[in-house]
N, C-alpha and C positions, 0 to 999 in steps of 0.2 A: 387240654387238661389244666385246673388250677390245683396246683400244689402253694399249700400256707403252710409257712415257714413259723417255726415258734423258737423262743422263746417272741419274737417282735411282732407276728400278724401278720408280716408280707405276705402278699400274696403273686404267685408268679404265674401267669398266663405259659405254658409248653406246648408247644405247634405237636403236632403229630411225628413219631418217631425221633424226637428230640431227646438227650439224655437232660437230666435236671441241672447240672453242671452247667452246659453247654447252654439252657434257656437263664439261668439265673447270671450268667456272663451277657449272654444279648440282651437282659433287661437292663446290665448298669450297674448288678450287684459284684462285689467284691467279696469273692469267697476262699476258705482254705481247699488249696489244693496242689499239686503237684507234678504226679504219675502220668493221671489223665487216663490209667488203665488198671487203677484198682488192685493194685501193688501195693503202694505206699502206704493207703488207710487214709492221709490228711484230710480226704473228703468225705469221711462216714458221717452217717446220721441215725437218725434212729426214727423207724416209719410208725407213726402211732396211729394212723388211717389208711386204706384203701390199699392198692394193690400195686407194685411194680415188677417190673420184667428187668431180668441182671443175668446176664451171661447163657440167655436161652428158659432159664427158670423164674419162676413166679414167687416173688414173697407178698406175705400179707403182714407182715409186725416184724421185728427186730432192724438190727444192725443191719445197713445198706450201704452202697457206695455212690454216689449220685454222679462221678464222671460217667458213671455206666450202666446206672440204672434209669431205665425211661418208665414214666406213669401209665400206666392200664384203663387209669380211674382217678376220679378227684382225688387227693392224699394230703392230710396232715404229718408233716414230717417235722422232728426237732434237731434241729442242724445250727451247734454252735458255732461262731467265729463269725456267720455273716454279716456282713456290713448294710445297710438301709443306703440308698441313693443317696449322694453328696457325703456319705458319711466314711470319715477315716476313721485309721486305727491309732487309738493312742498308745506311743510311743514314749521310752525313757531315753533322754540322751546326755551325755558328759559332751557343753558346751564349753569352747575358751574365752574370756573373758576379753575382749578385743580392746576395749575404750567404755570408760565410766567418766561422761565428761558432762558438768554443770550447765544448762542452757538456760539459765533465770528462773525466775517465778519459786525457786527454790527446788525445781526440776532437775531429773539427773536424763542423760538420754544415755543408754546402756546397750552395748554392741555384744552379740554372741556369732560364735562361728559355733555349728554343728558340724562333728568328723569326718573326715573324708570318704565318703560309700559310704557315706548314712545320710543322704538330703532328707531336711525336714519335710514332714507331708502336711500342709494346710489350707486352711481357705483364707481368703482375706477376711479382716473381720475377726479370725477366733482368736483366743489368748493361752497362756501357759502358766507352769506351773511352777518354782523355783524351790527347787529345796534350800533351806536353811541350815545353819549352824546347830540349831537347837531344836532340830527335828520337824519343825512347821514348815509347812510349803504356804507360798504368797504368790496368789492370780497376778499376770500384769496382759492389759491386750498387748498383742503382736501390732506392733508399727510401721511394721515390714510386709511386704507384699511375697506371695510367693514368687513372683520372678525374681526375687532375690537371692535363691539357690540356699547355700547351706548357711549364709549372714542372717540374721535376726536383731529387730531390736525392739528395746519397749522404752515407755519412759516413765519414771518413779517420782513420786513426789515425796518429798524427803523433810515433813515439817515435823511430826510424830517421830520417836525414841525407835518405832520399830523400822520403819521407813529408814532412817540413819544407819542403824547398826543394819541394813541390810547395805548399803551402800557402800559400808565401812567392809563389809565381807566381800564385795566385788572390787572392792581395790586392793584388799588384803589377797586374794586368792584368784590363781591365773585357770582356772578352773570352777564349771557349777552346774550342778546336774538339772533338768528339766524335763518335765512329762508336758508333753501337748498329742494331738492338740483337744481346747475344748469350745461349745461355744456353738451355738447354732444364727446367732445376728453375722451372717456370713454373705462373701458374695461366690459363693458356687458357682451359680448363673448370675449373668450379666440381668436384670431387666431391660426390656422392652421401654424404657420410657425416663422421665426425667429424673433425679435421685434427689435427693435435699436428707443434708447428712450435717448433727446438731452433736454438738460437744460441748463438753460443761468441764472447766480447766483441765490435768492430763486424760479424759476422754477423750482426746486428742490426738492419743495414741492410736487406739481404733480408726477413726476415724483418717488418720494418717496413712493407714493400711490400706485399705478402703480407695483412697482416693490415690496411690499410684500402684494400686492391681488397674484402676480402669484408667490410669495412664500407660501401663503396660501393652492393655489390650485395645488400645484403642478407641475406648466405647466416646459415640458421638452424641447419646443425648447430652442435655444441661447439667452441671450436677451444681450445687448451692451449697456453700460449707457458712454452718455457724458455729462459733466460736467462742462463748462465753466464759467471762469470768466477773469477777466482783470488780477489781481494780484493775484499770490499765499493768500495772506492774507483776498481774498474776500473769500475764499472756509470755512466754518461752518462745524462745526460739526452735522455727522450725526450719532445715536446711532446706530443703525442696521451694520454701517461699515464695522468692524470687522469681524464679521455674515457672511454678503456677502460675502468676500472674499473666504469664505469657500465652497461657492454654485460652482458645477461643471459649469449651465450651462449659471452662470450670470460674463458678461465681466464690469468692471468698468474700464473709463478713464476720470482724470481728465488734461482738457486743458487751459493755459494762452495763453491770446492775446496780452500782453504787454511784450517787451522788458525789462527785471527783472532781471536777473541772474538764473531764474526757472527752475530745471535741469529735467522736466520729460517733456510732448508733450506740443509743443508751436502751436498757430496760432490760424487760427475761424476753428468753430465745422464742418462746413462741409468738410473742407480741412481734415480732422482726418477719419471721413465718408468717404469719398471717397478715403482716402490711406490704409484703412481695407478692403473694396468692392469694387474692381475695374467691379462688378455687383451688379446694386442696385434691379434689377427688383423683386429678392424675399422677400423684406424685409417690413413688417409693421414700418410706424416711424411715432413715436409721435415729438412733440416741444412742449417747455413750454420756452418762454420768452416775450421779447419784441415784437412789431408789427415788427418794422424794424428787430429783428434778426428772427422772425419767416421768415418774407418773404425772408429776403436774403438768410436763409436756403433753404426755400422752390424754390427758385429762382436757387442757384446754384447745387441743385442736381437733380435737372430737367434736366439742362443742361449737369448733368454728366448720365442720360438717367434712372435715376428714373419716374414714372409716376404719376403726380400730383397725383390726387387720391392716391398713396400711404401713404398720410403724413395727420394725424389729428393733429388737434392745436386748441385749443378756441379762439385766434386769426380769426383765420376766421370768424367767427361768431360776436366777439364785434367789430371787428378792419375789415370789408373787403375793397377789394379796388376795384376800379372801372375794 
């Protein structure tokens, strides 16, 4: 039986004599629930199609329980709180502020520990949310891998008034609240194949994440890190460095765009891209920068016969373009 799930569109495949609970668990979805016997409530929904069997009796419309009602018939059912595949719940959490410590380039790298019985839930890749003094929340990506357990960190570039005074707040206060996570340029799943992961000064942070989740797990394809900035002196220190250089199957290249005296690769990241892979077609590629340098990335390796779909960015998503 397929039962579509709304408000989202899913739609869930139910073997025969399955309750909907129990098929939307074997699919991967994360749903509310509890009892498990239609006690609690936490799993009602509300059937606005077709026909289910619940405790011996047939409903055809209202309030349902899904640990215990199995489908008759195709059904549109609206059943809030479900989750989509890879997808968590965003969560509020009161972080403590561990270390707000300057790593160059004008960069802060900023440590949080989330409470104890409360591990963060995310993917590598997403980012957070940071409440403010003055009521605004400020996105930073996560730099942290989830095998990092309840530790988190991002890094801030701190050249603008508001960038400061947030800085100024995390050394001022041993305490600071955070919603995550968000952020779909994630690594949920590993791919199958090589990665080539492009940062534009602290999109670095992202990308930081990114590359020791698949230190974590082991992952054996190739992976290519670039690392742009305008000047030699915008490039921060990154602690893992070292470390990586050691990894057989991870490439590190850092790139300047200015004219400098800077004696290792010069120009934009995709020019670098594209003189390592004169074929783009098997490569997963991340970006973490700018709108304009996401796009122009994303713009000129199209043209060198990459395919759109190859490339996540969360750019896309806050930044799209007509």
């Amino acid at each position: 039986m397929r039962v579509t799930l709304q408000p989202s569109g899913a739609v869930l495949e139910i073997q025969p004599g399955e309750r909907i609970l129990d098929g939307a668990r074997r699919l991967g979805y994360e749903c509310p629930q509890s009892c498990r016997n239609g006690n609690c409530h936490v799993c009602a929904a509300l059937l606005v199609e077709g026909r289910v069997e619940q405790e011996g009796g047939v409903r055809d419309h209202g309030e349902f329980y899904t640990c215990i009602a199995e489908p008759l018939e195709d059904c549109i059912v609206l059943w809030d709180g479900v989750l989509a595949l890879g997808e968590l719940p965003v969560r509020s959490l009161s972080c403590q502020v561990t270390s707000c410590t300057e790593v160059g380039g004008d960069t802060w790298r900023v440590r949080l520990r989330a409470p104890a019985g409360k591990p963060p839930r995310y993917h590598a890749g997403q980012y957070l949310m940071i409440h403010r003094d003055n009521g605004e929340k400020s996105s930073f990506s996560l730099a942290s891998a989830p095998s990092g357990g309840r530790d988190l960190e991002i890094h801030v570039l701190a050249r603008e008034a508001s960038a400061q005074n947030l800085i100024k707040q995390l050394q001022r206060d041993t305490m600071v609240r955070i919603d995550m996570p968000f952020g779909d340029a994630h690594l949920a799943e590993l791919p199958d194949g090589p990665l080539v992961l492009i940062a534009a000064g602290t999109g670095m942070g992202q990308i930081h994440g990114l590359i020791e989740h698949c230190r974590a797990e082991g992952f054996k394809h190739p992976v290519h890190l670039y690392w742009g900035v305008r000047r030699p002196e915008d490039f921060y220190e990154v602690e893992h460095w070292d470390e990586w250089l050691k990894l057989p199957n991870l490439f590190l290249h850092k790139v300047v765009s200015d004219q400098c005296g800077w004696q290792g690769r010069f120009g934009m990241l995709h020019e670098a891209v594209c003189e390592d892979f004169p074929d783009l077609k098997a490569l997963h590629v991340y970006a973490s920068g700018s709108p304009a340098m996401v796009y122009g990335t994303l713009d000129a390796l199209v043209e060198a016969g990459m395919d759109a779909h190859q490339m996540r960015a969360d750019v896309f998503a806050y930044a799209p373009r007509s």
